[in-house]
N, C-alpha and C positions, 0 to 999 in steps of 0.2 A: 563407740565401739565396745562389741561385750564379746564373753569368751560365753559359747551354748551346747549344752550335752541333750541331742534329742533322739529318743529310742526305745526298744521296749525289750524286755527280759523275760526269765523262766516268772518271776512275780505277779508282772503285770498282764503279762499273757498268756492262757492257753496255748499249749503246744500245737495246734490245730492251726493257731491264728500265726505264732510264732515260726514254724516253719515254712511260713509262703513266706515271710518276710526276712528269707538268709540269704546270702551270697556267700557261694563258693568265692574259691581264691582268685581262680582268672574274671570274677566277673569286678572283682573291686577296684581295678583303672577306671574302668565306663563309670562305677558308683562315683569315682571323686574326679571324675570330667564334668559329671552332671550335677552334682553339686556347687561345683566352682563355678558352673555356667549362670550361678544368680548373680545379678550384678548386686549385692549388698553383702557377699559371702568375700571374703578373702581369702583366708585358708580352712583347709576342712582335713580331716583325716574318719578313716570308714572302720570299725570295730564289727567283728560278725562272727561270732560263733555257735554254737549248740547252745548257747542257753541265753545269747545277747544278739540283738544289734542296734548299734549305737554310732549319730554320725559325731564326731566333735568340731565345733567350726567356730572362725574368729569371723565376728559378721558387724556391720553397719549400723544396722536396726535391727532389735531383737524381732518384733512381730512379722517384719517382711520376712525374713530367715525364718523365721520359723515354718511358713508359711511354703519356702521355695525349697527347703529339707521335705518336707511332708510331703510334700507334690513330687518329689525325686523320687524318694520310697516308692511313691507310688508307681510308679514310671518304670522304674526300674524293677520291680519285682511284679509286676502286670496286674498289681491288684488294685482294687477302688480302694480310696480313702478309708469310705467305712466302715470296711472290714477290720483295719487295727486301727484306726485313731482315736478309737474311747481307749486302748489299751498304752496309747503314747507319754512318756513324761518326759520334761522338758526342765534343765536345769540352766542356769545363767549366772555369768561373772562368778561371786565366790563359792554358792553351790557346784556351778558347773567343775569348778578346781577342784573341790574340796568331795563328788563324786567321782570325777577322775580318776584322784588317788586312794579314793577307797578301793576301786573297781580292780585296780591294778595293786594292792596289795591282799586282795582276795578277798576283802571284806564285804564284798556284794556277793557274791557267790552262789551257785545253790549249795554247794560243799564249801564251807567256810573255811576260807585261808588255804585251796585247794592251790596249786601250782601252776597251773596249765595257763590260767590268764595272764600272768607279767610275760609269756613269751607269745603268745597273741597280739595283747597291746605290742610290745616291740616292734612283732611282723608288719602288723596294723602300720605303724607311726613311719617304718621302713618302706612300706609301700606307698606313702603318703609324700617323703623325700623323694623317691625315685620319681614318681608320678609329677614332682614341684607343685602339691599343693601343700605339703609342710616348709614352714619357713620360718625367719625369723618372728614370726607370732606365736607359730604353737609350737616349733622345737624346745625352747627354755620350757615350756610348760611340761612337754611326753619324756624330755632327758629329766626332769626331779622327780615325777611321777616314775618314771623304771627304778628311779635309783632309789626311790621308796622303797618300792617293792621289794627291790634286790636286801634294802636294809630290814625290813618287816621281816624278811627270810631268813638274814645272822643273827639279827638281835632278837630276837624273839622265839617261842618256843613254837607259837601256830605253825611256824613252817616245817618245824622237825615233829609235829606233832598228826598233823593232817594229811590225810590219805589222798593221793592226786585220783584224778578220776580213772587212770589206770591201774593204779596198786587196789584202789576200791572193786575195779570190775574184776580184776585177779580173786579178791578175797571173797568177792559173792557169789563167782560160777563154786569157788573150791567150797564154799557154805551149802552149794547147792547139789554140787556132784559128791563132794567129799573129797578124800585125798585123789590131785590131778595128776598121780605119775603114771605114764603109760596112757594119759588120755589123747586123742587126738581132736587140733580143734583147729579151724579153718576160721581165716582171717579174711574178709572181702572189704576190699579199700585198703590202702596202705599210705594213709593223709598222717598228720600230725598226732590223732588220737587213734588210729589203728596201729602204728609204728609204736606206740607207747606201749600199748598194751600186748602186743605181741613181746617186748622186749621182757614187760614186766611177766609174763607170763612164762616165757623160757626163760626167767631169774629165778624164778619161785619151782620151778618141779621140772621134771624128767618129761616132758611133753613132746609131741611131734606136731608140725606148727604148719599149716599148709598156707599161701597166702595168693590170694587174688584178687587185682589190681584191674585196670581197664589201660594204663599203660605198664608194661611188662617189667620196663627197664628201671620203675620205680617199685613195683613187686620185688624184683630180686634185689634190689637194694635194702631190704629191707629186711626181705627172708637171709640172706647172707651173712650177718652177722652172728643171727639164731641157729642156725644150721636149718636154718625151713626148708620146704620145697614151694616152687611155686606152679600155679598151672593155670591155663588160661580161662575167659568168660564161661567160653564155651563149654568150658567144664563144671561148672556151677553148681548143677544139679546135682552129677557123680558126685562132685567134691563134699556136698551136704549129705548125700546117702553114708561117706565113708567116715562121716566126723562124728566127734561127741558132742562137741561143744563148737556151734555156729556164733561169731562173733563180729556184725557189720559195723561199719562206719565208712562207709563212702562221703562225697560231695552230691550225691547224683539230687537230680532235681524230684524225680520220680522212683517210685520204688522197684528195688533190683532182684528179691528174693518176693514171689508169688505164693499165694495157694495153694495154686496147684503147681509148682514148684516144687514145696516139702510134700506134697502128699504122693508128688512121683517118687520123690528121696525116698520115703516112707515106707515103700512097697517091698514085703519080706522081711521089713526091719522088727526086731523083737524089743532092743534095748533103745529108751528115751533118747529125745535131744531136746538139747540146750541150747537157746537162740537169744543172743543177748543184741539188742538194738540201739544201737546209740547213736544215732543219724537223726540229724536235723534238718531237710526234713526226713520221716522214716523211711530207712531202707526196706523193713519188712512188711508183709501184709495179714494186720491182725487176725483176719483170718485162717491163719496157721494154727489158731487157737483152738479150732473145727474138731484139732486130732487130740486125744487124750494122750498121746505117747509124745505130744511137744510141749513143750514150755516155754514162752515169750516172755522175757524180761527189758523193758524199757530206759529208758534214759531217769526218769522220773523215780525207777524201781534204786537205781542205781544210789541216786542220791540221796533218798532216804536209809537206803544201807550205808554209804557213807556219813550221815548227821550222827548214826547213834552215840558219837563221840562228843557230843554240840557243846553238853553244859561244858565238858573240859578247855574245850578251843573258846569259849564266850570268855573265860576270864581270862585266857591269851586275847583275846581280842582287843581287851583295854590296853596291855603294850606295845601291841599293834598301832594304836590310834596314836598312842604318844609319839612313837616313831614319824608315823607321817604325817603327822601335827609341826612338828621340827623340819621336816622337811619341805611342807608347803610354807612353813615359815622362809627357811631358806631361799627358796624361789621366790616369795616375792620381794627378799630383800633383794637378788641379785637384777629382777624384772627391776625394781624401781630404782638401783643404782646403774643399772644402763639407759634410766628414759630420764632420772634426772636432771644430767649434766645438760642433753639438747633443752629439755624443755625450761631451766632456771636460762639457758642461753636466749631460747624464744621470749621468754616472759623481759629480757633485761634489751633487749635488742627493741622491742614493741617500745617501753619505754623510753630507749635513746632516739624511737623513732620520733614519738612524741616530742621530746624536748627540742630536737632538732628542728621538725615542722614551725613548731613556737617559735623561736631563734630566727629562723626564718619569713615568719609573719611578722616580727617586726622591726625586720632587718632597717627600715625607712628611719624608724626610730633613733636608732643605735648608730646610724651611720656617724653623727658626729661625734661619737667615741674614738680615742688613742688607743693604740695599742693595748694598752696597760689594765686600760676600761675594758676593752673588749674580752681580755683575757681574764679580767676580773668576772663578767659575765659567765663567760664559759665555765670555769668554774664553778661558781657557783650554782648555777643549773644544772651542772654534772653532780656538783653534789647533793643539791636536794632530791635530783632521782634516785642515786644512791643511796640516801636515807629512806625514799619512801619502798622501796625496794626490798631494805633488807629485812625489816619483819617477814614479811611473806616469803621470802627466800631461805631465810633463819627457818621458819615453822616446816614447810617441806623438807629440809635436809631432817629436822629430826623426828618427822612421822615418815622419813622412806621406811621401805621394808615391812609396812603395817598395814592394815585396814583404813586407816584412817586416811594414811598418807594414800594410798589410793584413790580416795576420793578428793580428795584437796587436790591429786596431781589431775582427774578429770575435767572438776570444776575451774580449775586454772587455764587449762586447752580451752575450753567454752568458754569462760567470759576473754580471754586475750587472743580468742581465732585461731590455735596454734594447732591444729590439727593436720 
């Protein structure tokens, strides 16, 4: 049995290739229906956002799993394999851990040490419980990974130091527009990263904040705290003709804001706009770039304007790792003081099985034994398993909690069947 992280990133892949390969939020039950559906999977949990997706699953055989993950992806997002699988990596047992909790204390990132992923994974790991395909396998594993995170975030300065990807898209329209009071900027989407950045953005200046949703009841949710307005699809167009600064991040599969969409906005308009796109895949259609009076800024724009801080957050990063070095520590001392007590139970139990059998084959023998003899036996046979016992039972109690002990507790399930 191994623990496997299979997925691909802002790194490994082209946004091109990476955006066919997302799932919105409603489609992630189907993702870990279908995943669970391989007979050699156990538990899985499904990661998916703008700059990831990654499935993590506790599996049988690493290559079959490998194999029936690949093939889901594929399935589920309607694309052929060969479109991302040179772009796929694939971690296992202590990589796959010890990725995990990089991921989740922002050290994968494309914005280093960025915030927005420990409450992702959470979501993730929550919809993986509700769904029953997180369990006693990969729960102990996603509860020390968050609580990484959450500790990477107090004890360390990456977290009070780095720009989440909303205070970043705040500080690059205001880099771009200059001072934002008095600007008006229209919000389309109102998901986890649209909400953010609307909020951050009625923090930071005297703005007037329009927001449009494709469900309403989740727009004014959202506009209401900001003092926003909201107004509906259908107003789309209008609502870009009267803004300054266009800000998408929907779920949608396909793009929401056309062409010829800004270039109807556009009509009479003297002063620029500002179209910031942070949809995976794009809400916008590069060819908005047609018109000199617009300006398209990406996902990709975004996070290079957030890096220019890098060297400072690289040597936060090394406190970072110490933190969730101690904490991967943790878990698997707690993972191997819950599997030890069964499995030194199975390993002593096989042996008493043993002695018994024996005792038994040659009961014919023994039969003219007294009491006193036979009890002399029994003991005795009780205690030579006992002696040969306790080395290897000695040695696992004091490599639990390690690397080491992990492998002695495997190689013990194998050679004694205890599986």
């Amino acid at each position: 049995m191994t623990f496997i992280a299979i997925g691909l990133n802002h790194r490994s892949a082209p946004l091109s290739v990476l955006e066919q390969v997302t799932f919105p939020a409603e489609a992630i039950p189907k993702a870990l229906s279908e995943v669970t559906s391989s007979d050699v999977v156990n538990e899985a949990v499904v990661l998916s956002t703008c700059n990831r997706t990654e499935i993590y699953v506790h599996a049988e055989r690493f290559h079959d799993a490998y194999r029936d993950v690949r093939d889901a992806l594929a399935l589920l997002s309607g694309v052929s394999t060969d479109a991302f699988v040179d772009h796929l990596y694939v971690h296992f047992d202590d990589e796959a851990i010890d990725h995990l909790f990089a991921v989740t204390a922002g050290l994968d990132s494309a914005v280093l040490g960025e915030h927005e992923i420990l409450g992702q994974i959470r979501t993730s790991w929550e919809s993986a419980r509700t769904e029953g395909t997180a369990g006693p396998l990969l729960n102990p594993l996603f509860e020390h990974a968050v609580r990484g995170g959450k500790r990477v975030r107090t004890e360390t300065a990456i977290g009070r130091r780095t720009a989440s990807i909303s205070h970043a898209a705040v500080s690059l329209v205001s880099e771009r527009m200059g001072a934002l009071d008095g600007k008006r900027v229209l919000l389309i989407g109102a998901g986890e990263v649209g909400a953010g950045v609307a909020t951050a953005m009625a923090k930071s200046a005297d703005v007037a904040i329009t927001v449009i949703n494709r469900t309403e009841s989740r727009a004014h949710e959202v506009a209401g705290p900001i003092d926003g307005t909201v107004r509906s699809f259908d107003e789309l167009v209008a609502s870009v003709a009267d803004a300054d600064v266009v800000i998408s991040a929907t779920g949608s599969p396909s793009q929401v804001l056309s062409a010829e969409d800004v270039e109807r906005a556009m009509v009479g308009r003297e002063d620029r706009l500002l179209l910031l796109d942070l949809a995976v895949p794009r809400d916008i259609d590069p060819g908005v770039m047609a018109s000199e009076a617009v300006d398209l800024l990406v996902l990709s724009d975004l996070q290079a304007f957030a890096n220019r801080g890098l060297e400072e957050r690289q040597k936060e990063a090394a406190s970072a790792r110490v933190v969730i070095a101690d904490e991967m520590d943790r878990y698997r001392a707690s993972t191997s003081a819950r599997e030890l007590s069964p499995l030194l139970g199975g390993m002593h139990r096989w042996a008493e099985g043993v002695r018994q059998s024996e005792v038994e084959r040659h009961a014919k023998k023994l039969a003219d034994l007294d009491a006193d003899q036979t009890a002399a036996v029994e003991a005795l046979t009780k205690a030579l398993v006992a002696k040969i016992m306790h080395e290897p039972s000695a040695t696992l109690r004091d490599a639990a909690g390690t690397r080491r002990g992990d492998r002695l507790a495997e190689a013990v399930r194998e050679l004694f069947d205890l599986f």
